[in-house]
N, CA, C and O atoms as a MOPAC input file, in Angstrom:
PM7 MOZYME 1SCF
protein

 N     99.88800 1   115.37300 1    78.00700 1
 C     98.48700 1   115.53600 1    77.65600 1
 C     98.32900 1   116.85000 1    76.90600 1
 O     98.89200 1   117.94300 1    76.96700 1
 N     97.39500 1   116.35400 1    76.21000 1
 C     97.42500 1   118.06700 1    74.95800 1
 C     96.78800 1   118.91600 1    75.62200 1
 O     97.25500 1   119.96700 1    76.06100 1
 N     95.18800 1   118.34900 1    75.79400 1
 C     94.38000 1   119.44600 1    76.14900 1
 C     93.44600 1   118.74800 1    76.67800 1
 O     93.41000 1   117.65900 1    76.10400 1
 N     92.45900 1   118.84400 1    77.70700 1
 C     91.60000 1   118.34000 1    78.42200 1
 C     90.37400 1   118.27000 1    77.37900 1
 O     89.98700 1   119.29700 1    76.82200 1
 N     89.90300 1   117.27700 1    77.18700 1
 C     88.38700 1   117.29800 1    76.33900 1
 C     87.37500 1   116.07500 1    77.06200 1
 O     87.47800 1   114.85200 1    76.97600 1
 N     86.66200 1   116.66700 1    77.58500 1
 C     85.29400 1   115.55100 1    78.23300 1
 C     84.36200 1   114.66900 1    77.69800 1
 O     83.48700 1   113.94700 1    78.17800 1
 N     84.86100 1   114.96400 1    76.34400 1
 C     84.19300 1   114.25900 1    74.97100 1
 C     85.27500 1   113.12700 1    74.92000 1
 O     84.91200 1   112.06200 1    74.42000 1
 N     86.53500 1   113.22800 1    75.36800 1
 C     87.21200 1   111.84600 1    75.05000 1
 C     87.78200 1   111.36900 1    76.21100 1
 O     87.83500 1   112.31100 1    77.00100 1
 N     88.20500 1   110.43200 1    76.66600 1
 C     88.59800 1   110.29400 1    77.89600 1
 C     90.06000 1   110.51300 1    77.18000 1
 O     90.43800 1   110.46300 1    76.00900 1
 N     90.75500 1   110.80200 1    78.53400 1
 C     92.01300 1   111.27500 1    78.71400 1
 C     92.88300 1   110.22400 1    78.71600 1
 O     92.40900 1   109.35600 1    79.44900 1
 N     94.11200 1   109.81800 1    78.16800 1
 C     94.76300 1   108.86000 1    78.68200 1
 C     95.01900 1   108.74500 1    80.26500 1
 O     95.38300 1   109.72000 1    80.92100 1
 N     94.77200 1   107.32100 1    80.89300 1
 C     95.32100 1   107.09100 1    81.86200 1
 C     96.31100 1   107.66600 1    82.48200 1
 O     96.29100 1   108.49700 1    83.39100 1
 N     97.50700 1   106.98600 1    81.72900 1
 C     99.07700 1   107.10900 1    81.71200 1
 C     99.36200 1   108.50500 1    82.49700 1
 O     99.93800 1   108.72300 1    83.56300 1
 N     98.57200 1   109.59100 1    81.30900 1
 C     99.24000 1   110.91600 1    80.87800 1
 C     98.46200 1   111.48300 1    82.18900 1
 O     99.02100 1   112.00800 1    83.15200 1
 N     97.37500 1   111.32300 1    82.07300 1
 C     96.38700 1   111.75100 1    83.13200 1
 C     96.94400 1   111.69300 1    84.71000 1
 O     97.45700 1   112.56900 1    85.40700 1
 N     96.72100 1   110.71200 1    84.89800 1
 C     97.66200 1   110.37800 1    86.53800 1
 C     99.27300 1   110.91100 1    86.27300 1
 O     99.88300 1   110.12500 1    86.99800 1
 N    100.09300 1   111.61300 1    85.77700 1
 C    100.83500 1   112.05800 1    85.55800 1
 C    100.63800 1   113.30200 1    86.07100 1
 O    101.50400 1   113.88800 1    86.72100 1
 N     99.72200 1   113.68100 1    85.86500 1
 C     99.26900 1   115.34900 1    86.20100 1
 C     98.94600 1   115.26700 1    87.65600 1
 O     98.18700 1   114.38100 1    88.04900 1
 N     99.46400 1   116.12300 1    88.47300 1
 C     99.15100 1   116.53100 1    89.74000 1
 C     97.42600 1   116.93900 1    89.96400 1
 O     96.67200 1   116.92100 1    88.99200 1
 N     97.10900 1   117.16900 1    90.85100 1
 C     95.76300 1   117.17600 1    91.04100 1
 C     95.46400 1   118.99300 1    90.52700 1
 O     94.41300 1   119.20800 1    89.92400 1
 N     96.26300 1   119.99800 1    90.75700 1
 C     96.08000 1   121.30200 1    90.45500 1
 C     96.13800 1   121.62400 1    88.76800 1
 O     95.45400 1   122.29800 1    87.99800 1
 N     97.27400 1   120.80900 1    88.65000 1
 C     96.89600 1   120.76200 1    86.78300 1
 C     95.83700 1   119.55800 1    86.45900 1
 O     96.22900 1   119.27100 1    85.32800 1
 N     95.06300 1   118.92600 1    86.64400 1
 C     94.05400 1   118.02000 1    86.58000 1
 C     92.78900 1   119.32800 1    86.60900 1
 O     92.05700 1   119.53200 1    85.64100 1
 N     92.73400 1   119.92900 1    87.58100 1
 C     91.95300 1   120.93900 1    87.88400 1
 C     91.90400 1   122.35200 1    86.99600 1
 O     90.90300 1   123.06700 1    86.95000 1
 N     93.11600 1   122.62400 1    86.32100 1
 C     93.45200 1   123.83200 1    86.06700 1
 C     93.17800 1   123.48100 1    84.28000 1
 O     92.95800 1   124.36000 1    83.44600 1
 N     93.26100 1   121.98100 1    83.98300 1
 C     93.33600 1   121.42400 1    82.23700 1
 C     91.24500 1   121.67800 1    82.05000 1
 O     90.60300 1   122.20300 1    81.14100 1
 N     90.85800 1   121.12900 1    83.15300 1
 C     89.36100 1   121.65500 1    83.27200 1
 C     88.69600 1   122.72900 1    83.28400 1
 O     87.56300 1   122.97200 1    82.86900 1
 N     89.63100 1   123.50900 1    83.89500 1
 C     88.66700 1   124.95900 1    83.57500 1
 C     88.95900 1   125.66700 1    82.29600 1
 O     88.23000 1   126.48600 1    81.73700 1
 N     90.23700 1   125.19500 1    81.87700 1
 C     90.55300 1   125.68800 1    80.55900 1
 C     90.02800 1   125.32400 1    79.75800 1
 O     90.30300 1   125.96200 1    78.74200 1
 N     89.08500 1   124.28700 1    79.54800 1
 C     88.16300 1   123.56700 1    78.76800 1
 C     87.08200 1   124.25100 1    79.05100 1
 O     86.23300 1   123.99800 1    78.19700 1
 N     86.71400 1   124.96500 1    79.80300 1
 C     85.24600 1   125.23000 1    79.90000 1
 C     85.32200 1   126.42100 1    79.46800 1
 O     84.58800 1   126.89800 1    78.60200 1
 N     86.28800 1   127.02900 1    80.08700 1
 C     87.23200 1   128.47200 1    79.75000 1
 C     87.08900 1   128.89800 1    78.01700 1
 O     86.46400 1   129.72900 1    77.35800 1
 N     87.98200 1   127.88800 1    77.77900 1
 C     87.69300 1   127.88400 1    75.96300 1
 C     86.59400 1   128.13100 1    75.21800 1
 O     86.47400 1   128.81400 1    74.20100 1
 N     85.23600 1   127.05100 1    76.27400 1
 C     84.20600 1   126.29800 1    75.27200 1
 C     83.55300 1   127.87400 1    76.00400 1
 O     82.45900 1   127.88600 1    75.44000 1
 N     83.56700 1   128.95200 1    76.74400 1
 C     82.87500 1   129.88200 1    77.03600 1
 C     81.77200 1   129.37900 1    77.67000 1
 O     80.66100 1   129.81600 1    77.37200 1
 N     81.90400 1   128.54100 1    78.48700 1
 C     81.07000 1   127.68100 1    79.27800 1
 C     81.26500 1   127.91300 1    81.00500 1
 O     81.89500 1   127.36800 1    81.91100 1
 N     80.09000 1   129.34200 1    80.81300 1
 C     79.64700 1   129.94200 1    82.52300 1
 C     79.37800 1   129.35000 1    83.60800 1
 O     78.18300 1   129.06800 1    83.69700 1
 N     80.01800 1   129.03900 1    84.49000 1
 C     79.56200 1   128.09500 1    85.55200 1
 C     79.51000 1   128.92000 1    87.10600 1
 O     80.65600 1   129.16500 1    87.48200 1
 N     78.79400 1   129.23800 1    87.76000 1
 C     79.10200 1   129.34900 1    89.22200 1
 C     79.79500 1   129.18900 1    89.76700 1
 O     80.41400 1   130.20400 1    90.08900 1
 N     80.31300 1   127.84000 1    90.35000 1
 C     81.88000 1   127.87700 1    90.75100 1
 C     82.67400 1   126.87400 1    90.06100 1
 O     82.82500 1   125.68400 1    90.33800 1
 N     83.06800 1   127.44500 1    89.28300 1
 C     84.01200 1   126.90600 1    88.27600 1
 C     85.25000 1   126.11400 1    88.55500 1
 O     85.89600 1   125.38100 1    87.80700 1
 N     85.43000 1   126.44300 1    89.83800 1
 C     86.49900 1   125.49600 1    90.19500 1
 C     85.87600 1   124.59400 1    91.01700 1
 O     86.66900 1   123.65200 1    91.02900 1
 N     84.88500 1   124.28000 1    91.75500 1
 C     84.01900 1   123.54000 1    92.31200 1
 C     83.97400 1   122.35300 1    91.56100 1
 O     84.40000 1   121.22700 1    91.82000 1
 N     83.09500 1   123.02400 1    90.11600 1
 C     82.30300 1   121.99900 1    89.12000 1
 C     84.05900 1   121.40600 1    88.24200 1
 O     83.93900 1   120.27600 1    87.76800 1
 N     85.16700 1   121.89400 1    88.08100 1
 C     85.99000 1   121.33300 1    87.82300 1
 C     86.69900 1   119.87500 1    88.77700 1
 O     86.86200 1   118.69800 1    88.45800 1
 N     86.91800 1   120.46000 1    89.73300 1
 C     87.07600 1   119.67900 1    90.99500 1
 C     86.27500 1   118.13600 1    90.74200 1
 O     86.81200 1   117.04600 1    90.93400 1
 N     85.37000 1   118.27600 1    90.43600 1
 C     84.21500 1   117.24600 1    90.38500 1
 C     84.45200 1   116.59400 1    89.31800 1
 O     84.46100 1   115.36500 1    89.26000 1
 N     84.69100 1   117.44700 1    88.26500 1
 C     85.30800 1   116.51900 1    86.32600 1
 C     86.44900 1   115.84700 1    87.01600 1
 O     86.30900 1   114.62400 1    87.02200 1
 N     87.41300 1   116.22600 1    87.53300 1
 C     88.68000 1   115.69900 1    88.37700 1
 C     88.72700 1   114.55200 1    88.96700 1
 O     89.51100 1   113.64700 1    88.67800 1
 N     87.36900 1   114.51200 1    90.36400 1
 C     86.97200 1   113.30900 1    90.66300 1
 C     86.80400 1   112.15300 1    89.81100 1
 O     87.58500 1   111.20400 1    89.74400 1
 N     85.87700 1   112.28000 1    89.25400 1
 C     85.38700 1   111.22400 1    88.25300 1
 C     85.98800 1   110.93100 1    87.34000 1
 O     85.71600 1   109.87800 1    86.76300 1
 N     86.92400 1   111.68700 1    86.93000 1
 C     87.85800 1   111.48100 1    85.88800 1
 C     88.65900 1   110.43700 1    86.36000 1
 O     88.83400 1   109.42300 1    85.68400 1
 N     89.23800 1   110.62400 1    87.63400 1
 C     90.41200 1   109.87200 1    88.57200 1
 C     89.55900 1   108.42100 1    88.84900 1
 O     90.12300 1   107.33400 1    88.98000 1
 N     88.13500 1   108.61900 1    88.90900 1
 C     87.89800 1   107.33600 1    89.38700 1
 C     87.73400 1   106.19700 1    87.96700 1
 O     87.58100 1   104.98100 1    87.85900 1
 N     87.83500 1   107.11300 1    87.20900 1
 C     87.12300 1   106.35300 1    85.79000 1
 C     88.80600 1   105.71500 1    84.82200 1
 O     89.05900 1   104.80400 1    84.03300 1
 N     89.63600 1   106.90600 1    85.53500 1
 C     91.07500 1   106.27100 1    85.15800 1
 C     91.15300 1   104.80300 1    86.14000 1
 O     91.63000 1   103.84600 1    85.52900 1
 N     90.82400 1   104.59100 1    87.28100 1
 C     91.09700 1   103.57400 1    87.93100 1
 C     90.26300 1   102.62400 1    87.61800 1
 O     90.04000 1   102.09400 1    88.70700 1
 N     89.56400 1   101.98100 1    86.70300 1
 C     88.72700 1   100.78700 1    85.97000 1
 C     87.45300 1   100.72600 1    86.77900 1
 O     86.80700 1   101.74800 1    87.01300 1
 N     87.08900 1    99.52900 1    87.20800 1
 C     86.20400 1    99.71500 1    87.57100 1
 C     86.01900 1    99.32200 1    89.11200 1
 O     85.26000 1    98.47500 1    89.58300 1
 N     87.00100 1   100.24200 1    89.82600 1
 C     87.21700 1    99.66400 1    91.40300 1
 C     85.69600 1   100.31700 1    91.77900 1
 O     85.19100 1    99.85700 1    92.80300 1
 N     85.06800 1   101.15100 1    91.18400 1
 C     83.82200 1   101.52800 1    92.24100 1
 C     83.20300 1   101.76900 1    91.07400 1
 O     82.61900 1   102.84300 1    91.21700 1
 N     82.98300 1   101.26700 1    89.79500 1
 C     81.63900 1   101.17600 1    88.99800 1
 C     81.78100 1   102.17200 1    88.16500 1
 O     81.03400 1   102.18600 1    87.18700 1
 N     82.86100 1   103.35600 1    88.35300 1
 C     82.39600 1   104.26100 1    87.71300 1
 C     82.87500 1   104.65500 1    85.73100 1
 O     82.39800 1   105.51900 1    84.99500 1
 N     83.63000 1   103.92100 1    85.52900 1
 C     83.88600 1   103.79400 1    84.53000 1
 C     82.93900 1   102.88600 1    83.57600 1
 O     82.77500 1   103.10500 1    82.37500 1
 N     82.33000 1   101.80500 1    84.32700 1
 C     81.33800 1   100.96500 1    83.51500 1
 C     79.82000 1   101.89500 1    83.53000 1
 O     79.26100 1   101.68300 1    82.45400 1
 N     79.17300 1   102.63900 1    84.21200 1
 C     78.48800 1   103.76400 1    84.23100 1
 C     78.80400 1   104.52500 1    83.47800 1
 O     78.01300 1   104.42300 1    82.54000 1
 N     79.63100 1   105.40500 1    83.24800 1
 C     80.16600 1   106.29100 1    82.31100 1
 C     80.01600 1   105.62300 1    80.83500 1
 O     79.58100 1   106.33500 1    79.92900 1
 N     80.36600 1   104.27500 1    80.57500 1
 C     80.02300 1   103.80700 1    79.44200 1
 C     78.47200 1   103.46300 1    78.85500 1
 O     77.98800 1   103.51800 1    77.72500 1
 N     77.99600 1   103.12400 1    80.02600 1
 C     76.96100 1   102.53200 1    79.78700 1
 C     75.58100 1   104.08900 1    79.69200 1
 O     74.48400 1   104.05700 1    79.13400 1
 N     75.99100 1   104.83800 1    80.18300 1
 C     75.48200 1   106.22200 1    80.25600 1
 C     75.68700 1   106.58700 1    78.96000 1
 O     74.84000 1   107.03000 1    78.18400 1
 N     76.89500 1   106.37600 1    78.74400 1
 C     76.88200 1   106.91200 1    77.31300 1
 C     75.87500 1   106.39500 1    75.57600 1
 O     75.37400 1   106.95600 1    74.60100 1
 N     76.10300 1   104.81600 1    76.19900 1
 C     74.97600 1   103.65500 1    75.50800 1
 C     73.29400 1   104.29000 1    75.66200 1
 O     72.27100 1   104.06500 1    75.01600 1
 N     73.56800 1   105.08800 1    76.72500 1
 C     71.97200 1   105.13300 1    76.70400 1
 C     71.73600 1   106.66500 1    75.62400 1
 O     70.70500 1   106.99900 1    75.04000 1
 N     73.17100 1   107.41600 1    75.64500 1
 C     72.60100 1   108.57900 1    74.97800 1
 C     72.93500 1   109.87300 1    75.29300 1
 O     72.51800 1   110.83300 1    74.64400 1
 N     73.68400 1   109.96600 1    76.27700 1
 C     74.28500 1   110.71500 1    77.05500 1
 C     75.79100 1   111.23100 1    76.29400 1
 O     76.68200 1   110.42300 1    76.03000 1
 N     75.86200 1   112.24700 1    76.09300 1
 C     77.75500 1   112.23100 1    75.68500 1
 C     78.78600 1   112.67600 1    76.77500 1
 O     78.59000 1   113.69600 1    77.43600 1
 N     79.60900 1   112.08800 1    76.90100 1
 C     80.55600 1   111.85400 1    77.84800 1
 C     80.62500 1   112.92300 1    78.70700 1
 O     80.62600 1   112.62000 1    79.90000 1
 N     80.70800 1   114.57700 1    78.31600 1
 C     80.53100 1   115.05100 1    79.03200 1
 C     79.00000 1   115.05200 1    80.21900 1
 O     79.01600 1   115.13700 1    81.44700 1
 N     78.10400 1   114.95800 1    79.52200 1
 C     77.26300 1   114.81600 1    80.30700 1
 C     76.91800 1   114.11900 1    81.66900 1
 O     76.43700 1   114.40000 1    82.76700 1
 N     77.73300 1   112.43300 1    80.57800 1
 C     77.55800 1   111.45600 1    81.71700 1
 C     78.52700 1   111.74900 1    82.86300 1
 O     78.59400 1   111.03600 1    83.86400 1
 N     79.13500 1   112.63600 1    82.69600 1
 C     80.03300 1   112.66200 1    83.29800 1
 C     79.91100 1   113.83100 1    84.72700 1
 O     80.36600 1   113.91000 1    85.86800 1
 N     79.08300 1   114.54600 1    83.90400 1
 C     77.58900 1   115.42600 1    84.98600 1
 C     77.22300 1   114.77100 1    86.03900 1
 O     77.43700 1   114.96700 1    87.23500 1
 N     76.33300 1   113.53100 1    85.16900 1
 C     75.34800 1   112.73100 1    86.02900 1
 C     76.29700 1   111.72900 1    87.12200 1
 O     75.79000 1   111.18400 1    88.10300 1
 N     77.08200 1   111.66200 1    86.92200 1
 C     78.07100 1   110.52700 1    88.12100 1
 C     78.55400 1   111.89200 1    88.95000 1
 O     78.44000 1   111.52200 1    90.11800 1
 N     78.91700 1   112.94000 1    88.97400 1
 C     79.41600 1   113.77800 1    89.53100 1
 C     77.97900 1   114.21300 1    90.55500 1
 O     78.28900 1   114.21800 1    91.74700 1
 N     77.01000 1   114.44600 1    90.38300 1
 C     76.02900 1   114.86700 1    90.94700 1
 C     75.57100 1   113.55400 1    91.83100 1
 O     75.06200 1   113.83900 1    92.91600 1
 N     75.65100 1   112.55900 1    91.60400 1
 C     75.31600 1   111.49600 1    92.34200 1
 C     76.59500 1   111.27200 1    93.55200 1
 O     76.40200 1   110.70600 1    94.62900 1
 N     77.83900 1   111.81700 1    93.12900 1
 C     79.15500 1   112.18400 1    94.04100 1
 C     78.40400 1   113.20800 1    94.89600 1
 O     77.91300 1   112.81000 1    95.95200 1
 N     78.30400 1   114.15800 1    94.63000 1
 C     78.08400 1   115.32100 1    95.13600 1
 C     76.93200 1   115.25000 1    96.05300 1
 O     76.84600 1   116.10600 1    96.93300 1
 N     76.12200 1   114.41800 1    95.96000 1
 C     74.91100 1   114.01200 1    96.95500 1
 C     75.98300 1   113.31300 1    97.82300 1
 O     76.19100 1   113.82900 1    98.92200 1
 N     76.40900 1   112.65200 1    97.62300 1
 C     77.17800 1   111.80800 1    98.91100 1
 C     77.96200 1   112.84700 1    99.89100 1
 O     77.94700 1   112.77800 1   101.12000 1
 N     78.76700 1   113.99100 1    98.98100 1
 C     79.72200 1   114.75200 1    99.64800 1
 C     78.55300 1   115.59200 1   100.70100 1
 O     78.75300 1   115.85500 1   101.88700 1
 N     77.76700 1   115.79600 1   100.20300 1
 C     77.00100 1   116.45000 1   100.90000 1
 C     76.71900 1   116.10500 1   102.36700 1
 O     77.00900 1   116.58000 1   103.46500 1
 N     76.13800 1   115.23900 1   101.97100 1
 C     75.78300 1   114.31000 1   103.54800 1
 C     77.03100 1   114.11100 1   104.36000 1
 O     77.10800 1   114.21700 1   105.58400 1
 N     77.88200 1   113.84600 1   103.62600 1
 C     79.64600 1   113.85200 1   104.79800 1
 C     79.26600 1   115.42000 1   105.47600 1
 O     79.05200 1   115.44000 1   106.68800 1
 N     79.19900 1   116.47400 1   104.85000 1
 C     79.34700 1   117.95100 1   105.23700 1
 C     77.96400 1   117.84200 1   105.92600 1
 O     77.95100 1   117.62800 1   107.13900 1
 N     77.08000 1   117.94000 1   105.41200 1
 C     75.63000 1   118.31400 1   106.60400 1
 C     76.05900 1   117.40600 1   107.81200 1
 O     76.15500 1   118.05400 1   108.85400 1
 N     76.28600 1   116.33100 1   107.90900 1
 C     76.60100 1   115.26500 1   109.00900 1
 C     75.26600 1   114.21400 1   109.01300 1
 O     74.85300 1   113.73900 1   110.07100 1
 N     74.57000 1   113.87400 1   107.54600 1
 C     73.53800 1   113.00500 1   107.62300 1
 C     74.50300 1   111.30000 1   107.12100 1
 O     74.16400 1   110.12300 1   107.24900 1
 N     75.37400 1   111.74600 1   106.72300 1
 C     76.29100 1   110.36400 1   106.49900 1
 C     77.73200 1   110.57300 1   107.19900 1
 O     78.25100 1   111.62000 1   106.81300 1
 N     78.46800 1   109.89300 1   108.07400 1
 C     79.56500 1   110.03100 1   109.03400 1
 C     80.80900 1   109.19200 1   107.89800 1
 O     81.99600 1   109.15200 1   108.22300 1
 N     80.56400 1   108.89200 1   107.26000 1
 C     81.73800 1   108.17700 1   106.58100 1
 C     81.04600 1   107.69100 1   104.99700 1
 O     80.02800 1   107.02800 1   104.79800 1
 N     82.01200 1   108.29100 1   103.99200 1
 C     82.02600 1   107.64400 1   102.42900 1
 C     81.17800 1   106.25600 1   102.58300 1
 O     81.34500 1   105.70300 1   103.67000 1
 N     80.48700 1   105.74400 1   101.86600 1
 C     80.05100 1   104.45100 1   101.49600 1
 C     80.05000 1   104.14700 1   100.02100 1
 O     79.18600 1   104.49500 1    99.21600 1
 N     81.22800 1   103.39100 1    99.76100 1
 C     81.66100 1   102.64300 1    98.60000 1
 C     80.61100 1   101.88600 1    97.77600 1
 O     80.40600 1   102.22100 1    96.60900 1
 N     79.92400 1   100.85200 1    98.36200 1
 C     79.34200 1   100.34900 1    98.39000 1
 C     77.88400 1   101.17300 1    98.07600 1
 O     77.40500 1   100.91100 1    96.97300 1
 N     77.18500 1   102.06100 1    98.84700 1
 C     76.01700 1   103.48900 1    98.37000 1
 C     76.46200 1   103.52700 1    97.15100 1
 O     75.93500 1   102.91800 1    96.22000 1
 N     77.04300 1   103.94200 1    97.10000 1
 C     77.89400 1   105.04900 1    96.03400 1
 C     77.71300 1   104.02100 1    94.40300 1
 O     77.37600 1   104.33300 1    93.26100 1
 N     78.02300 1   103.06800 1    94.88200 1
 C     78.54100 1   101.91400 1    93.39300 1
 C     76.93000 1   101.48900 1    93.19200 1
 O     76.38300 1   101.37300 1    92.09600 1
 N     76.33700 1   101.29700 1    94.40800 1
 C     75.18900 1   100.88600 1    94.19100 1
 C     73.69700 1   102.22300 1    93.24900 1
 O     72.71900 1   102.11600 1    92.50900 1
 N     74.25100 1   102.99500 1    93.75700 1
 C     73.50000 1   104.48700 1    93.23400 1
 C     73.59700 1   104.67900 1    91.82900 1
 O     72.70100 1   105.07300 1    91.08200 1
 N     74.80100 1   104.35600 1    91.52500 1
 C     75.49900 1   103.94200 1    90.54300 1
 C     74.70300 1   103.30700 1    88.77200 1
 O     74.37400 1   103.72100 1    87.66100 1
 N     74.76000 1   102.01600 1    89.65200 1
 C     74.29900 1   101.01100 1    89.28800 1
 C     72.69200 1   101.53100 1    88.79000 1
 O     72.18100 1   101.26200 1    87.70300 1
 N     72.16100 1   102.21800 1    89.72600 1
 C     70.53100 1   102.47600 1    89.22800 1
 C     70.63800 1   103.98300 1    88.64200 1
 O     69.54800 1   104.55500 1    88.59900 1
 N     71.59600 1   104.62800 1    88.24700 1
 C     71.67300 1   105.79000 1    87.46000 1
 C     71.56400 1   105.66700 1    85.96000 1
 O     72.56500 1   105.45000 1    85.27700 1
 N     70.24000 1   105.81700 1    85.38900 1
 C     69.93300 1   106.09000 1    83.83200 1
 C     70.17200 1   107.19100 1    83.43500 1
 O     70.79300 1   108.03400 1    84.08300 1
 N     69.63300 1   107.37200 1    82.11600 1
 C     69.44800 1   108.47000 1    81.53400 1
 C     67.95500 1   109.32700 1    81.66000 1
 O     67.61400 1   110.49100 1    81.45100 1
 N     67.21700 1   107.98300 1    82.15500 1
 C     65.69300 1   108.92100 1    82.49400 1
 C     65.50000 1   109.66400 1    83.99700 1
 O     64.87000 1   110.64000 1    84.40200 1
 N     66.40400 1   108.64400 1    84.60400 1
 C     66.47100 1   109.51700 1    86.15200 1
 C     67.40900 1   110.75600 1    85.94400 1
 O     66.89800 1   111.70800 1    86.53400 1
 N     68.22000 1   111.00400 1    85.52300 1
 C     69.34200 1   111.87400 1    85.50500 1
 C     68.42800 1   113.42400 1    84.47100 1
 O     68.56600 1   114.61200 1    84.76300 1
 N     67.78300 1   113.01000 1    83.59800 1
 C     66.81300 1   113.46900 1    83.12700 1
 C     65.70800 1   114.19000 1    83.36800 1
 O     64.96000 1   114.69600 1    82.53000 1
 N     65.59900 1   114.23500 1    84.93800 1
 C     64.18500 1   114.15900 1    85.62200 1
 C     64.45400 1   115.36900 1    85.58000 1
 O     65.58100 1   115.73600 1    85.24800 1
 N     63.35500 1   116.35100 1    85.94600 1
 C     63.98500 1   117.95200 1    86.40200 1
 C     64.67500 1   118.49900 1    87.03500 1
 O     65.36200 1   119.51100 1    86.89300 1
 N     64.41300 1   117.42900 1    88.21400 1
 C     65.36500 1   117.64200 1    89.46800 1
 C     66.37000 1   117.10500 1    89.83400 1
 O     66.66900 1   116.98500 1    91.02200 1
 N     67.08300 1   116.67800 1    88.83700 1
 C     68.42600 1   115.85000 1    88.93600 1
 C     69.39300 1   116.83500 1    87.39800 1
 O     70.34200 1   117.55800 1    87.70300 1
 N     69.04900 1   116.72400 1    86.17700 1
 C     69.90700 1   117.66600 1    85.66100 1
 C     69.86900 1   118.56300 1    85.66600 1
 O     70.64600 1   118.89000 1    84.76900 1
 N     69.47200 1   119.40800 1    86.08000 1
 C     69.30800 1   120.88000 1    86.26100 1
 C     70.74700 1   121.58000 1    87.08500 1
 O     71.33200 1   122.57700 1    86.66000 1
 N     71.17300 1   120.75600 1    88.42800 1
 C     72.27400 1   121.06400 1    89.34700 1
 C     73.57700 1   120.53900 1    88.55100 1
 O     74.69500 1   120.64900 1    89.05500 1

């Protein structure tokens, strides 16, 4: 893999090739580059990582057909790629507070499924 860019998806192949620390480490160097300030930078990488991994795996949990279809609405890849991560990140949450006791696949694909570009849009959804 050359160089991590969120504007294109990554090859599969090359991608799952990479251990999870260089998966993590090709991300911050991208943001690194683009001089793109983040809070916790390895956090919000972590998260490109996720979704990246799930979007390499087709569409076992929706998230690759979202990512496309996000993009149809107007969104560029990095972005959409925001908006599925933040809809992750609500879930992770609730595992950690203890308001959800176990992942739901099924939540998750379904949340999914009703994620636009006007909800993701709202104030209180792109902003985090």
């Amino acid at each position: 893999m050359n160089r991590y860019d969120p504007h294109q998806a990554p090859d599969p192949k090359e991608w799952n090739e990479l251990d999870e620390t260089e998966r993590i480490d090709e991300v911050l160097q991208y943001h690194k580059h683009n001089r793109i300030r983040l809070p916790n930078a390895v956090l919000h990488a972590t998260f490109h990582v996720i979704v990246e991994n799930q979007t390499a795996m087709g569409d076992e949990l929706n998230v690759a057909r979202t990512l496309k279809r996000l993009m149809s609405e107007g969104l560029d890849r990095h972005e959409a790629l925001h908006a599925i991560g933040f809809v992750l990140s609500n879930h992770m949450c609730a595992l950690m507070n203890g308001t959800a006791s176990a992942f739901s696949e099924s939540l998750y694909a379904s949340e999914l499924e009703s994620l636009t570009l006007e909800k993701w849009r709202q104030p209180d959804q792109s902003s985090s």
